[in-house]
C-alpha positions in Angstrom: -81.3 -64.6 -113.4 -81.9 -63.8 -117.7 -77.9 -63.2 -117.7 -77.6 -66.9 -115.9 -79.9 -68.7 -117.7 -78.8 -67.3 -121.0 -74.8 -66.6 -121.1 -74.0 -68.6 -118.1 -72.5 -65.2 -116.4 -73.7 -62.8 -113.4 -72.4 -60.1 -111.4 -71.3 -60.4 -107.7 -72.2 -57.7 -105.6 -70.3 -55.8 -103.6 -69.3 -56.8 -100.4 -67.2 -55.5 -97.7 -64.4 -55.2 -99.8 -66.0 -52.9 -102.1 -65.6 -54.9 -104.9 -67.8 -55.8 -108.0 -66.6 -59.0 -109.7 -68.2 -60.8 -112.7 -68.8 -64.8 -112.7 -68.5 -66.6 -116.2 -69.1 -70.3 -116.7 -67.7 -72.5 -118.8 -70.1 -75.6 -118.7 -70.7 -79.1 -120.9 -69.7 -78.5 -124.7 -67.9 -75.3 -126.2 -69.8 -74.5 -129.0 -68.3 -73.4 -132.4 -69.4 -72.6 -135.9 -71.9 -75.7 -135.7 -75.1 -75.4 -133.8 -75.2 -78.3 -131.1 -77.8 -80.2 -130.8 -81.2 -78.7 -128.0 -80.0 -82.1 -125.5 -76.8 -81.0 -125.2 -75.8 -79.0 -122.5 -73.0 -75.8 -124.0 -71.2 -72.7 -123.9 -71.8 -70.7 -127.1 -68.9 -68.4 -128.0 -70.6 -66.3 -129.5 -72.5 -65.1 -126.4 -68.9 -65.3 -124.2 -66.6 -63.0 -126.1 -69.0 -59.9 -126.2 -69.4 -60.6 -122.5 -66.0 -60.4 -121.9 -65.7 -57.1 -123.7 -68.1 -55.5 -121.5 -66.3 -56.5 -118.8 -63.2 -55.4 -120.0 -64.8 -51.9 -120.9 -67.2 -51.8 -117.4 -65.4 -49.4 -115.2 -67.8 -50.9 -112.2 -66.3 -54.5 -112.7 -62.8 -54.9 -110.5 -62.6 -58.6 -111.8 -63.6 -62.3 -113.2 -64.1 -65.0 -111.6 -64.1 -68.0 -114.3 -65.9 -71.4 -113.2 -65.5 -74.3 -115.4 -67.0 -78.0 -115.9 -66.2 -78.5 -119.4 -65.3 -81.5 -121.6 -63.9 -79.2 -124.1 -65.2 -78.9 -127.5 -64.6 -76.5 -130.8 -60.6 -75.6 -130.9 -61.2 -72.7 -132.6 -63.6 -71.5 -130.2 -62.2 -72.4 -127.2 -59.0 -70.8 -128.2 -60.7 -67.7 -128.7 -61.8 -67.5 -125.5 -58.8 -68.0 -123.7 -56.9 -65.5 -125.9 -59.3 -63.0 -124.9 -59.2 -64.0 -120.9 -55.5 -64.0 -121.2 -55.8 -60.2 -123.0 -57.8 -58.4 -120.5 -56.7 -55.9 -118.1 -58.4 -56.8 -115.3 -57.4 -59.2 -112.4 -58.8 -63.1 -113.3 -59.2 -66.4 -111.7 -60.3 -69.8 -112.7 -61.5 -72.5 -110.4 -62.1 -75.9 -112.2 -64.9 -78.3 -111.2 -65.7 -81.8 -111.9 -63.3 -81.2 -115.2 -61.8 -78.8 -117.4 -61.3 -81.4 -120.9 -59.7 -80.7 -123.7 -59.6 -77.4 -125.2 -60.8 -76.7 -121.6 -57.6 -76.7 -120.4 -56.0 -74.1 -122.0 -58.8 -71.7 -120.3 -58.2 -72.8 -117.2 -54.8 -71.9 -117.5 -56.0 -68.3 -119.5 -56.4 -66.6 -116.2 -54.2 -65.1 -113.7 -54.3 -67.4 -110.9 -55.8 -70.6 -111.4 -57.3 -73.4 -108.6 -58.7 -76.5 -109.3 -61.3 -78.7 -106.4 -59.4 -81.6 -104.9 -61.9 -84.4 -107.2 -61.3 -81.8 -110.0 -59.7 -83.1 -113.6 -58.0 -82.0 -116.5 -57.4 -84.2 -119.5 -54.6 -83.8 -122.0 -54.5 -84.9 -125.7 -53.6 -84.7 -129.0 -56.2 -82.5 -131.2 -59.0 -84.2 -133.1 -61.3 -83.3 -135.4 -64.7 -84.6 -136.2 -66.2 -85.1 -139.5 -64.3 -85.9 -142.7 -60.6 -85.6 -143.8 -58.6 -85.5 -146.3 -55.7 -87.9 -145.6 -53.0 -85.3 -147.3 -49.8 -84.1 -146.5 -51.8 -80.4 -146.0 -54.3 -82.0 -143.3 -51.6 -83.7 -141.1 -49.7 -80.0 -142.2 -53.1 -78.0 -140.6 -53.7 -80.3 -137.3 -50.1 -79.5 -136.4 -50.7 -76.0 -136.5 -53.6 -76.0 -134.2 -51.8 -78.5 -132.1 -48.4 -76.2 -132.0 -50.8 -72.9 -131.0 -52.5 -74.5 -128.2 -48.8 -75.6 -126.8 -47.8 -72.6 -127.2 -50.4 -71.2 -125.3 -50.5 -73.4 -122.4 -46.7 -73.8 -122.3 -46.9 -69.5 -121.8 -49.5 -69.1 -119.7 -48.6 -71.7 -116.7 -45.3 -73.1 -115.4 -45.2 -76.4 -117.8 -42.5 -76.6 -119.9 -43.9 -77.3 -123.6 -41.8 -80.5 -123.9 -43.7 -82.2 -120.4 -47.0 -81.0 -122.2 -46.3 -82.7 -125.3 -45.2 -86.0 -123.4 -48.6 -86.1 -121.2 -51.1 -85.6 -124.8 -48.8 -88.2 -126.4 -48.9 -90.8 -123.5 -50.2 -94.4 -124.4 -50.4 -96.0 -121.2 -53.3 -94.3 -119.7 -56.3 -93.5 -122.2 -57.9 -96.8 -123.9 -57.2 -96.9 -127.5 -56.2 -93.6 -127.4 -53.3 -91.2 -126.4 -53.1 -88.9 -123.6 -53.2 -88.0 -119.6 -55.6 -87.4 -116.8 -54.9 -85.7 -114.4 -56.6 -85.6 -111.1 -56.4 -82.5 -108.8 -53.2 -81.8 -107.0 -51.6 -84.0 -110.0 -52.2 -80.8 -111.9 -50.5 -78.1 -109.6 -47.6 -80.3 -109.4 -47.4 -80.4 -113.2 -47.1 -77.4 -113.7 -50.3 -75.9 -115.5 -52.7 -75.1 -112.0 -51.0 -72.9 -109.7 -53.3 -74.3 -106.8 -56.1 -77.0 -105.1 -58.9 -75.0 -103.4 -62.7 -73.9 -103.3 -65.1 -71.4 -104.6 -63.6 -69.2 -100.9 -60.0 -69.1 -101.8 -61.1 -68.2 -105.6 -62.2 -65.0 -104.0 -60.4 -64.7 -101.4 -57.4 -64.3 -104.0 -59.4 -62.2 -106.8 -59.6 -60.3 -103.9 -56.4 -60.0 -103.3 -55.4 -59.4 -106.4 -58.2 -56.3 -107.1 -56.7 -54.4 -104.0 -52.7 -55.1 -105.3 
C-alpha cells in the first residue's frame, strides 16, 4: 500500500500464468521542475523514472502494465517518461481512462500495445508554455523544437502519420478559442495512435500474451 500511496505503482502477483507484472499510474498533473501545489492531485517524475529502472533491472518482473488519467502537464517531464517506457526491454501496455491530455498522449502511445476505455479521451494540441516569454525569434525557434520532438515521437511509436498529427493539434473548429482535437475512444484507434478499445481484462490478457511470446 506505501508503494501506492507514494509513487502511484504496485506489483501484481502471480497468477496462473506465472507471471509478475508491475502497475504504474499516470494520474492528474505530471509534475516537472516546479513543485505543484498540496491541492493538486500529480505524478512526480522524479519518483517514476527510478521506478521504471528497477523494473527494467528486476529479473522477477515479466512486465508493465501503464494506467493513465492524466491531463498532461510538464513537456519535459512527460517526455522523459515516455522515452524511457519506449526504451525498456520488457513487454508494456497502456490502458487509458477518463483521459490521456496532452503530453499524456505521447505515453500512452510509449508502450507496446496500447488500449483505451470506450468513454476514454485523448486531446491533441499545439505546445504551450506557462509563465513568461520572450516574444523573439529564439522563443518561437525553441517551442518548435519541443513541438517537432514530440511529433516525432508519437508519429514513431503508433501508426499516425506525422502530417494527420500535425492537422488534428492545429484544428480550429473544435476547441474554443483554441486549436486542437479531441478525441473520444474508438476515434483514437481509428486515427491511428491507440492500437485498441478495451478494459483493464484485455490489458492483461495481452501483457499476457505478450510475456509468454
Amino acid at each position: 500500500m506505501d508503494e501506492i500511496k507514494e509513487y502511484g505503482t504496485t506489483t501484481l502477483k502471480q497468477d496462473a500464468a506465472d507471471h509478475q507484472i508491475e502497475l504504474f499510474t499516470i494520474i492528474g498533473e505530471i509534475e516537472g521542475h516546479e513543485v505543484l501545489p498540496a491541492t493538486s492531485k500529480a505524478t512526480k517524475y522524479e519518483h517514476i523514472l527510478p521506478k521504471l529502472a528497477e523494473v527494467e533491472e528486476d529479473n522477477s518482473i515479466d512486465g508493465l502494465l501503464l494506467l493513465l488519467n492524466t491531463m498532461g502537464g510538464d513537456v519535459e517531464s512527460g517526455l522523459a517518461i515516455a522515452e524511457m517506457i519506449a526504451s525498456m526491454s520488457k513487454p508494456t501496455v497502456s490502458l487509458v481512462l477518463g483521459g490521456s491530455h496532452s503530453i499524456g498522449v505521447p505515453l500512452a502511445i510509449s508502450t507496446d500495445y496500447s488500449f483505451i476505455v470506450p468513454t476514454g479521451t485523448m486531446v491533441i494540441h499545439p505546445v504551450r508554455l506557462s509563465g513568461t516569454t520572450i516574444g523573439a525569434k529564439q522563443t518561437y525557434d525553441y517551442f518548435q523544437q519541443i513541438q517537432d520532438r514530440i511529433t516525432s515521437f508519437v508519429s514513431e511509436h503508433s501508426r499516425i502519420e506525422r502530417k494527420r498529427l500535425e492537422e488534428l493539434m492545429l484544428n480550429t473548429g473544435m476547441l474554443s478559442k483554441d486549436l486542437g482535437t479531441i478525441l473520444v475512444g474508438k476515434q483514437t484507434v481509428e486515427e491511428g495512435l491507440i492500437n485498441e478499445v478495451g478494459g483493464i481484462h484485455d490489458a492483461l490478457v495481452k501483457l499476457h500474451s505478450m510475456i509468454r511470446g
